[in-house]
C-alpha positions as CSV (number, residue, x, y, z in Angstrom):
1,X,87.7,43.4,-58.7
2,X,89.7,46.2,-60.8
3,X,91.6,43.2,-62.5
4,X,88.7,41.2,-63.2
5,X,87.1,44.7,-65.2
6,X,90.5,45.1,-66.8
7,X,90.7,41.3,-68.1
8,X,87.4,41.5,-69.1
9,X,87.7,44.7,-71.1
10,X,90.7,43.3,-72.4
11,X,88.8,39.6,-73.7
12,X,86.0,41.8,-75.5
13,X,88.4,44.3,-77.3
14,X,90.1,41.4,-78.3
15,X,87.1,39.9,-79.7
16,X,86.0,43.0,-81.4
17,X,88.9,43.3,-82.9
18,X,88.9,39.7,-84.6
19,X,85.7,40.0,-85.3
20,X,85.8,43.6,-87.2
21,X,88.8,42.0,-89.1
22,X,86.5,39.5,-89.7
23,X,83.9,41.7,-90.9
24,X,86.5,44.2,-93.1
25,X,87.9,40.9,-95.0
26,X,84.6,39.7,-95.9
27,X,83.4,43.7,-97.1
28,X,86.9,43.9,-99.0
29,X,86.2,40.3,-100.7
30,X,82.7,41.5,-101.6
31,X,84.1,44.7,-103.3
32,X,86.7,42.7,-105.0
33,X,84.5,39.8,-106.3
34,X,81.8,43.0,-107.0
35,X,84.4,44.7,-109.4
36,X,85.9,41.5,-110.9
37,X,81.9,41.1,-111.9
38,X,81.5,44.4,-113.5
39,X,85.2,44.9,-115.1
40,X,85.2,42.0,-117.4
41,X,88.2,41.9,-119.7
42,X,86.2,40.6,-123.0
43,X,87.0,41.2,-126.5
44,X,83.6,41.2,-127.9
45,X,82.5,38.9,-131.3
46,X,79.4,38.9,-133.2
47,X,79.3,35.3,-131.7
48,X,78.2,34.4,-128.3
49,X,77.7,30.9,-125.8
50,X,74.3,29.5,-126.1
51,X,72.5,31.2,-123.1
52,X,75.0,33.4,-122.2
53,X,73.0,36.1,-120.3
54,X,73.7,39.9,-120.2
55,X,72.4,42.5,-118.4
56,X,73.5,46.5,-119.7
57,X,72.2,49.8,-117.5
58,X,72.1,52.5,-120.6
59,X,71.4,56.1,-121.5
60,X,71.1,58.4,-124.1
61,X,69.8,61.4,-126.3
62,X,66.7,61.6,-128.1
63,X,64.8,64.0,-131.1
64,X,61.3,63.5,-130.5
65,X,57.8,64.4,-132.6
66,X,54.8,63.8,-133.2
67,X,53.9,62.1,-136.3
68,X,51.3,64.1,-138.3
69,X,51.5,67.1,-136.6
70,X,53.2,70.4,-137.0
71,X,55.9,71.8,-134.7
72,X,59.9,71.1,-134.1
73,X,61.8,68.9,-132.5
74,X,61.5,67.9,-128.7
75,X,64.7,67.2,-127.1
76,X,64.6,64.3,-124.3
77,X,66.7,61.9,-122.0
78,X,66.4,58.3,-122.2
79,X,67.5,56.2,-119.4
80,X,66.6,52.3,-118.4
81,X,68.4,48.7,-118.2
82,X,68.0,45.9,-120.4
83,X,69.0,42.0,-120.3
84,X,69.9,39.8,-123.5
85,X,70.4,36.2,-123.2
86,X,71.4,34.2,-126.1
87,X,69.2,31.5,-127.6
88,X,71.5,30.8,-130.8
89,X,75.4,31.5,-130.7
90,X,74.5,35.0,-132.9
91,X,70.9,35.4,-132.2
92,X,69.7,37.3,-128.8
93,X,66.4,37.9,-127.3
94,X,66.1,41.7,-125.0
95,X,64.1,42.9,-122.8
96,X,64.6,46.5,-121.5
97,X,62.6,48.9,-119.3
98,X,63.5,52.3,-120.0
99,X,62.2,55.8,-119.1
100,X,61.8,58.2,-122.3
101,X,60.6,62.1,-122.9
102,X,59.0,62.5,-125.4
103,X,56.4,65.5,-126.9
104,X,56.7,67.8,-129.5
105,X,57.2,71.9,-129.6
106,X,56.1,75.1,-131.0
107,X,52.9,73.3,-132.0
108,X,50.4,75.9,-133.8
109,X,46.9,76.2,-132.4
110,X,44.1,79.0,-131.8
111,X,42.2,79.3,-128.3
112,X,39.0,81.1,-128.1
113,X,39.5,83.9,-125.6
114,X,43.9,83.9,-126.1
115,X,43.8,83.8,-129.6
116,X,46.8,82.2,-131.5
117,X,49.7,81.3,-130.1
118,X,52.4,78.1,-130.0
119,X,52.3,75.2,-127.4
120,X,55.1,72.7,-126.0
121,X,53.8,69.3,-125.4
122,X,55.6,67.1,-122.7
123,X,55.5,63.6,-122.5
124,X,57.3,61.3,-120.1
125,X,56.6,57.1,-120.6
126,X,58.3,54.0,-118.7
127,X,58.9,51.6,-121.9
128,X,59.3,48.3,-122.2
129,X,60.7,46.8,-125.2
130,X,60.9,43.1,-126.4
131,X,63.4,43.1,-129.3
132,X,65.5,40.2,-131.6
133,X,68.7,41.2,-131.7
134,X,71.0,39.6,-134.5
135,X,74.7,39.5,-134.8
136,X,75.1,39.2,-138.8
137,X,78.7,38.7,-138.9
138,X,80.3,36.4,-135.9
139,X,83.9,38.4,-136.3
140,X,82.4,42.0,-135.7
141,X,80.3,42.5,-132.5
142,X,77.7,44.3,-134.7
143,X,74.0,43.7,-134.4
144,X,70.5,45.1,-135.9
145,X,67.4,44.5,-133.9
146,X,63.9,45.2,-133.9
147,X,60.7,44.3,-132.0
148,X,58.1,46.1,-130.2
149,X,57.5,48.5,-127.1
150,X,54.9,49.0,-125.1
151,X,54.4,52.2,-123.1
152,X,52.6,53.8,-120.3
153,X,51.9,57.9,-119.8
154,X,53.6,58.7,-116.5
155,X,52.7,62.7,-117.2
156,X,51.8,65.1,-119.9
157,X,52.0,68.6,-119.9
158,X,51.3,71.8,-122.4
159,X,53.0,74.8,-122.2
160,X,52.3,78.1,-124.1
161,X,50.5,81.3,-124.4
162,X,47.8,81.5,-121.3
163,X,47.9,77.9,-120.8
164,X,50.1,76.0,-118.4
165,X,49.0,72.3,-117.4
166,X,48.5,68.8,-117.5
167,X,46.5,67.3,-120.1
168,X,47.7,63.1,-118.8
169,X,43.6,63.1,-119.0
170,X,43.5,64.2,-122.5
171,X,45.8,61.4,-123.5
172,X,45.8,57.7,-124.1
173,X,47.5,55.4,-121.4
174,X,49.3,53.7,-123.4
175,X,51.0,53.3,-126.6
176,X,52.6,50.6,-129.0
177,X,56.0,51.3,-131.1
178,X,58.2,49.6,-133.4
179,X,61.8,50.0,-132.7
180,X,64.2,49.4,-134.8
181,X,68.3,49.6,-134.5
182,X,71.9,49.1,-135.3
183,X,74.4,49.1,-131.9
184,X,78.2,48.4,-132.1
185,X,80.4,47.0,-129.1
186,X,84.1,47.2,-127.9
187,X,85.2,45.9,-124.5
188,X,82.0,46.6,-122.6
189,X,80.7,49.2,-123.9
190,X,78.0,49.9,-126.4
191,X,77.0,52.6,-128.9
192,X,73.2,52.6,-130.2
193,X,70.9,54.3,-132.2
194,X,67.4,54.0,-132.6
195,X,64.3,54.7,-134.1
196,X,60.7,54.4,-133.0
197,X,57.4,54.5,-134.9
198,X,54.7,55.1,-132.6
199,X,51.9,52.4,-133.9
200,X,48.9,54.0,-131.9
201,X,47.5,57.5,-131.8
202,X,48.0,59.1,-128.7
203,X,44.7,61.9,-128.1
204,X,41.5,60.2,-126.7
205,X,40.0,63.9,-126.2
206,X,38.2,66.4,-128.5
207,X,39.9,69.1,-127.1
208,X,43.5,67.9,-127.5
209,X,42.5,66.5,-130.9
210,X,42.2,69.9,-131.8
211,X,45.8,70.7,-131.6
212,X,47.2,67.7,-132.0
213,X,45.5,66.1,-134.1
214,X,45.7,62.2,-135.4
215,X,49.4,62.4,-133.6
216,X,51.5,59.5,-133.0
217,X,54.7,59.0,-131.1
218,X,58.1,59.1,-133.3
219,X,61.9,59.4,-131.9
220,X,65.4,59.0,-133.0
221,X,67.8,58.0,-129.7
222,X,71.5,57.5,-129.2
223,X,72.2,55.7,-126.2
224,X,75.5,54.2,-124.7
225,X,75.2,51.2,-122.8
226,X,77.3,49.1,-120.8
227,X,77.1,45.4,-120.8
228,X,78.1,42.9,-117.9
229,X,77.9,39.6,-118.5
230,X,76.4,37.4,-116.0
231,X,76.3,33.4,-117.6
């Protein structure tokens, strides 16, 4: 009985340990073929394949305002993914979904009962952009683009003297921009900057029309992006 246990225990570590080989070879050739995908060794052109596809996770810096107001500079993150495929050999077509603060600060206003004082606005959107991208020069992987992006409010706040809140209710839900752009490549990587002019304005409430205004949405981003190619 003792040697049936011990043959028995013998046949399943056996199998375990094939089978965990097994498993490790197929994990390691997954990791392998994973960074093979990602590390591309590409010396990038202003020309491409027709349909070559792309997809680039970014992020980057912005100086945000708001059109027609008063008030200084908001600072903000950007942060998002975007894909490019290639309809013409030095003509691409994005799409990128991107989170973005926006907002303004030190915006003038006086509140019965507090008097005058100065007021942040915070803004946070999820944008989606639908740009042309073209590559003028098919030696030089350098491109302009431009197109339009459509955003959505995902909070709003206003900061300042007496008054700490969220004013998302105050505020259109969405917008509609313009962006337009000049990125450069080498190897993977890609350096962008950006500027958007907000098309729609953003109050929908007396109140915050008050202090804000006829405001629309305007930002200048640096990004860095890094590009994988897929097709």
């Amino acid at each position: 009985m003792k040697k049936r246990i011990l043959l028995a225990s013998l046949i399943l570590a056996l199998t375990t340990s094939v089978h965990s080989q097994d498993l490790f070879s197929k994990i390691k050739k997954g990791v392998n073929e994973a960074i093979d995908l990602i590390d591309q060794d590409i010396k990038p052109t202003g020309k491409h394949g027709v349909l070559d596809l792309i997809i680039a996770p970014k992020i980057g810096l912005s100086a945000n305002t708001l059109s027609g107001t008063t008030g200084k500079i908001e600072p903000g993150i950007m942060a998002g993914c975007y894909i490019e495929i290639f309809p013409l050999e030095q003509l691409a077509v994005d799409m990128e979904i991107c989170y973005g603060h926006q907002g303004i600060n030190d915006v003038p206003h006086h509140f019965d009962g507090l008097g005058y004082g100065e007021y942040d606005i915070s803004l946070n959107y999820m944008n989606t952009s639908y740009m042309c991208r073209w590559y003028p020069i098919a030696e030089k992987p350098l491109s302009i683009y431009s197109g339009l992006t459509i955003s959505n409010l995902v909070s709003a706040r206003i900061n300042g003297k007496g008054i700490h809140q969220g004013i998302k209710g105050d505020l259109h839900k969405g917008d509609f921009s313009i962006p337009i752009g000049v990125s450069y490549e080498w190897g993977q990587w890609q350096a962008d900057i950006r500027y958007n002019h907000g098309l729609k304005r953003i109050v929908s409430s007396p109140e915050m029309k008050s202090i804000l205004g006829k405001g629309t949405n305007s930002s200048l981003a640096l990004s860095i992006a890094y590009k994988i190619g897929i097709l």
